[in-house]
N, C-alpha and C positions, 0 to 999 in steps of 0.2 A: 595708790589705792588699786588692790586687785578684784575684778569681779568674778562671779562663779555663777553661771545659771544651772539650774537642772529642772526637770521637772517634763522636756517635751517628750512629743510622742504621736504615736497615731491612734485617733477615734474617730467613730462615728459623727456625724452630723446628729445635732443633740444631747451629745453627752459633754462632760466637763474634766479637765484637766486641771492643775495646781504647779504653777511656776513657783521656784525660790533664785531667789539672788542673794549668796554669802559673800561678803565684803570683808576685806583684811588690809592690814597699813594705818594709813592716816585715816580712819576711818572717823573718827574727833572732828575733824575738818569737811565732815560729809554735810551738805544741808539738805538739796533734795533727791531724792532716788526716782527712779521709774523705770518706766518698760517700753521699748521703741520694738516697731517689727518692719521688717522686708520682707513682701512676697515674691516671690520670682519675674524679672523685668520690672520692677515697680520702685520705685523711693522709699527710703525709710520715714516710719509714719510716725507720730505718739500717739501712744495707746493709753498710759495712766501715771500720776505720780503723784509722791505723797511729801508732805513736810519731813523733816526731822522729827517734832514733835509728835508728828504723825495725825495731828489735831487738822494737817486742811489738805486733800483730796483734790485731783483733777483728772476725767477721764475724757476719750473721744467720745465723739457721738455716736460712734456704731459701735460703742461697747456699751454705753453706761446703761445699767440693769442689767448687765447680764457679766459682767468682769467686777470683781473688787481686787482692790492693792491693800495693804497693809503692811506693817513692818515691826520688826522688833526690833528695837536701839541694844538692847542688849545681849542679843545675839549679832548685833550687825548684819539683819538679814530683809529683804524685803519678798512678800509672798504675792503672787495673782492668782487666783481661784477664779477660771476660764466656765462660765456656765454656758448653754443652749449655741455651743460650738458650731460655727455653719462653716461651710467650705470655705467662702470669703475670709477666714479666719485663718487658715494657712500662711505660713509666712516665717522665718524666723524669727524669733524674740531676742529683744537686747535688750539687758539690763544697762541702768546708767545711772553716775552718780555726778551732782554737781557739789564740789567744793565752795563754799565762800572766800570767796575771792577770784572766783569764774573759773578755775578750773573744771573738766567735764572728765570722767571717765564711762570706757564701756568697755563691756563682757565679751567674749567670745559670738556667744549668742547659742542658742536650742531653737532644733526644730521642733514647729507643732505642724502636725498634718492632719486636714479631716476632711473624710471621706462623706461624701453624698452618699 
């Protein structure tokens, strides 16, 4: 499985940004997708992910209401739509895809940067 983020970029504090992650390969074998970030000296974090089905959701605390995931199975694509963007929000993003049967992949990753 290959992943493709695009979508970062630099904004303001308060405004919003829209991730995609394109998925190619075994993509059949994909169950759940999401989005992991590192900010600079920091661990990679989870941020959001979603079923296959797309029917069940799970974000961090310091996103939820202000970040939605979603996906299309048939595009093979998963979207974040970044709302009321603060600085703390900086970091690079990684898409990820878990296969059933444990396999994990990840993306290159995109920066998002925001500016106070």
């Amino acid at each position: 499985v290959q992943l493709v983020e695009s979508g970062g970029g630099l904004v303001q504090a308060g405004g919003s940004l829209r991730l995609s992650c394109a998925a190619s390969g075994s993509t059949r074998s994909i169950s759940v997708m999401g989005w992991y970030r590192q900010a600079p000296g920091k661990q990679r974090e989870f941020v959001a992910d979603i079923t296959s089905g797309g029917g069940s959701t799970n974000y961090a605390d310091s996103v939820k209401g202000r970040f939605t995931i979603s996906r299309d199975n048939a595009k093979n694509t998963i979207d974040l739509q970044m709302n009321s963007l603060k600085p703390e929000d900086t970091a690079v993003y990684f898409c990820n895809a878990d296969l059933m049967g444990g396999l994990g992949y990840w993306g290159k990753g995109t920066l998002v940067t925001v500016s106070s």
